[in-house]
C-alpha positions in Angstrom: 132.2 57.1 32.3 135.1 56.5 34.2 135.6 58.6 37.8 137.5 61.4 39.0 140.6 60.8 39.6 143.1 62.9 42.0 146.9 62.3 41.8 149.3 64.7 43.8 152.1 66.7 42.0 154.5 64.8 43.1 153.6 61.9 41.9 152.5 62.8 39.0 156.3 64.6 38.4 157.9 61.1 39.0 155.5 59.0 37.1 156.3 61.5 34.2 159.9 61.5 34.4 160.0 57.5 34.6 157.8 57.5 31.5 160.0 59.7 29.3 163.1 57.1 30.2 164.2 55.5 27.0 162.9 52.0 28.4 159.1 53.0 28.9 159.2 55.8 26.7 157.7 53.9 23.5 155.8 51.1 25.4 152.3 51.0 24.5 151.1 48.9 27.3 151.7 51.9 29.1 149.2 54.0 27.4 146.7 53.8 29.8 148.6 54.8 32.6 149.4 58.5 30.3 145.8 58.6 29.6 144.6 58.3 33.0 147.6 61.1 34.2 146.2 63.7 31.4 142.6 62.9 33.2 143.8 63.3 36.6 142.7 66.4 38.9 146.5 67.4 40.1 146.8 68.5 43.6 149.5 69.7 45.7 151.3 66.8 47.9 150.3 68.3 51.4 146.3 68.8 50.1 145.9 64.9 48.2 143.1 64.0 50.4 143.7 60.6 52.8 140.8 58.7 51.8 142.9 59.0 47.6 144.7 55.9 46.5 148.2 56.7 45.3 151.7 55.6 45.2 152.7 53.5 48.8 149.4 54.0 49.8 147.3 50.8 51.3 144.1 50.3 50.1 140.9 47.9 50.3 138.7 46.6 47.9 135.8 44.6 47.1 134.9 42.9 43.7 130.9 44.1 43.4 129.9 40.7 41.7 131.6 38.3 43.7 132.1 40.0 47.0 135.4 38.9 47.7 137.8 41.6 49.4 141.7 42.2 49.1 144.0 44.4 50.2 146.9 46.0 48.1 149.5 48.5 47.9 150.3 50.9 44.5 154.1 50.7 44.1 157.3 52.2 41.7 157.9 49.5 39.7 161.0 48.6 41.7 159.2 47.8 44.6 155.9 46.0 43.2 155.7 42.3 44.7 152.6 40.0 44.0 153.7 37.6 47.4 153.3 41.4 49.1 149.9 42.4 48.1 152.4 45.2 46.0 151.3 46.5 42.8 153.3 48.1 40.3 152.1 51.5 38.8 152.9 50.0 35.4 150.2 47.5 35.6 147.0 47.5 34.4 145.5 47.5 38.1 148.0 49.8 39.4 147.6 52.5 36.2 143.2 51.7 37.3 143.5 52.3 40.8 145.8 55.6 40.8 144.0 58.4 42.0 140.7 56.8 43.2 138.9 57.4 46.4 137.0 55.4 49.0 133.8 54.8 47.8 134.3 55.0 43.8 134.0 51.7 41.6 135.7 51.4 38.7 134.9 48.7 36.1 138.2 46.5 35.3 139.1 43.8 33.1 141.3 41.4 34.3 143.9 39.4 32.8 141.9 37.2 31.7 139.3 39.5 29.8 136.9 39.2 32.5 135.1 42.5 33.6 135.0 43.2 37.2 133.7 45.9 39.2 136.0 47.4 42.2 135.0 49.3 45.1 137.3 50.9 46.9 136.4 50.4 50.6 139.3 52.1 52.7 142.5 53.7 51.5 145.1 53.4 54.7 148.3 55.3 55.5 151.0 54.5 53.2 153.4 51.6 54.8 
């Protein structure tokens, strides 16, 4: 069972508007990014609570098995940069982590088919 997820209104207006755009209207390997926005609580802006990973927010992370920890940032697709620890809302990681709060896991497969468990450990201000 996957975990509750919180995404603000605002958010969730822009992510909608960039997915009805002729480029990303029909691609499928954004799918899961619709299914987890029709799952989503929706919140107002001002009330998304600070400890909830969304869009330019920082956050920290911990792979369960392994133990290793990373930090990154969920970002438009415009401004996603691997060097920067930036990850783009239209990635697989990016459509996981929306709307997740410090404290949840969330089992993810990687690129590579492996599957991972995340915690998040701290979500920080955005940048």
């Amino acid at each position: 069972m996957k975990p509750e997820i919180i995404v603000s209104n605002n958010d969730l207006e822009r992510l909608e508007g960039l997915l009805s755009k002729p480029p990303t209207r029909n691609r499928s390997d954004l799918d899961g990014l619709r299914e987890e926005l029709e799952r989503a609580r929706i919140v107002d802006a001002a009330e998304l609570p600070a400890n909830v990973i969304a869009i330019d927010r920082r956050a920290r992370f911990r792979e369960e098995h392994s133990g290793r920890e990373y930090e990154l940032t969920l970002a438009w697709p415009h401004e996603a940069d691997a060097a920067q620890g930036r990850v783009s809302i239209f990635s697989p990681a990016g459509s996981a982590l929306l709307g997740l709060a410090a404290g949840q896991v969330i089992d993810w497969r990687t690129p590579e088919g492996h599957l991972i468990q995340l915690r998040v450990l701290e979500v920080l201000p955005a940048a």
